[in-house]
C-alpha angles and dihedrals in degrees: 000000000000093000119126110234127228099261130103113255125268110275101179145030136077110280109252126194123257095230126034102236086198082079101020129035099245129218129235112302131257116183106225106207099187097060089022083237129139109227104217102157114136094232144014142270097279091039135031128127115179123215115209115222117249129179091244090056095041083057103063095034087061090044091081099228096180100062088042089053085059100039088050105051088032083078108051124072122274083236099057096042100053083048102055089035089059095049096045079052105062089033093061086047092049092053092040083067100042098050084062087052095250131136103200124184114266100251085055089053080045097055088038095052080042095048074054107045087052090060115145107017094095120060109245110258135162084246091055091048088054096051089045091056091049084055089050096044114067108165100046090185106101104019123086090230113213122021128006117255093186149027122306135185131177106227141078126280117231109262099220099044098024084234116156108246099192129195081188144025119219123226110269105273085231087064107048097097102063096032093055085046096060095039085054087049097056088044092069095035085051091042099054088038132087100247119134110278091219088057092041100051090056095048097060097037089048094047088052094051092039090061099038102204102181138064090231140345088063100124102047094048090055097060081053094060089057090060095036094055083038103061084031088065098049090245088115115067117246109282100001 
């Protein structure tokens, strides 16, 4: 509640950290003096999802993708690679719309392949999700560009009653300031840490999805934000 309660400050007592990071992948540590705790959550208190160990996940993080990415690509020829990158590309743009059941000219799939292939060089901002969303979202006509101001869902309505019938709830609209701060935020505390790139990524692209803060574009900008935390956090290689 960020509010100090009436009580003296811990004196004694060995630090011990927030979140066991034997069950949960902890974040970058903050000593906390007052309570004599190390603050090792991979977030904020506006936003901080955890993310359980498991031994499928132990696995590839000790499998050292990164350096396998490298050693990979670092055999086949410049001319090949650029070649394959920008067909995966516009591939990936291509599906991103038709999962959303759209069929968008091809200079629109282009600028958006393009928007992606430039992921990371710009800091993440709520200006440069906005932007982001303006390159997704063609026809404007009938979409509330920027933030939501109501309610939103992500299901079907019942034909007959015009119910809503939702596989997912979206954040409360009143909420979405603070809960996109403090995602932004963990995005640059993940980013500078050394937490691993794959986990991070999908923390920040699931967050994004999970609270839904546009009317529409929500999905495609969150595959951006897989590439964008990715090549942030030096996992891409430079210019692919």
């Amino acid at each position: 509640m960020d509010d100090n309660l009436n009580v003296e400050d811990a004196k004694r007592g060995n630090y011990v950290e927030a979140l066991d990071p034997g069950l949960q992948y902890p974040g970058p540590k903050q000593r906390s003096q007052r309570h004599r705790v190390w603050n090792n959550l991979p977030g904020n208190r506006d936003f901080c999802p955890l993310i359980y160990r498991t031994e499928k996940l132990e696995r590839f993080c000790t499998e050292e993708l990164k350096k396998k990415v490298s050693d990979t690509i670092g055999k086949i020829h410049p001319d090949l690679l650029s070649r394959a990158a920008a067909f995966l590309l516009q591939k990936d743009s291509k599906a991103s719309y038709a999962i959303e059941g759209e069929t968008p000219p091809e200079n629109r799939v282009q600028r958006w392949g393009k928007a992606i292939g430039q992921a990371g060089q710009k800091d993440l901002t709520e200006e440069e999700l906005l932007r982001l969303q303006e390159i997704v979202i063609e026809d404007r006509r009938f979409v509330d560009m920027g933030w939501r101001e109501e309610w939103g869902f992500v299901g079907v309505h019942n034909r007959v009653a015009g119910k809503p019938l939702p596989d997912h709830i979206s954040a409360k609209w009143q909420d979405l300031p603070q809960l996109i701060h403090g995602l932004l935020k963990s995005n640059k505390s993940l980013i500078g840490s050394e937490y691993d790139p794959v986990l991070a990524s999908s923390t920040i692209a699931f967050g994004f999805v999970f609270i839904h803060p546009f009317a529409d574009g929500n999905g495609r900008v969150h595959r951006y934000l897989f590439h964008h935390v990715l090549a942030r956090k030096g996992f891409s290689p430079k210019d692919l």
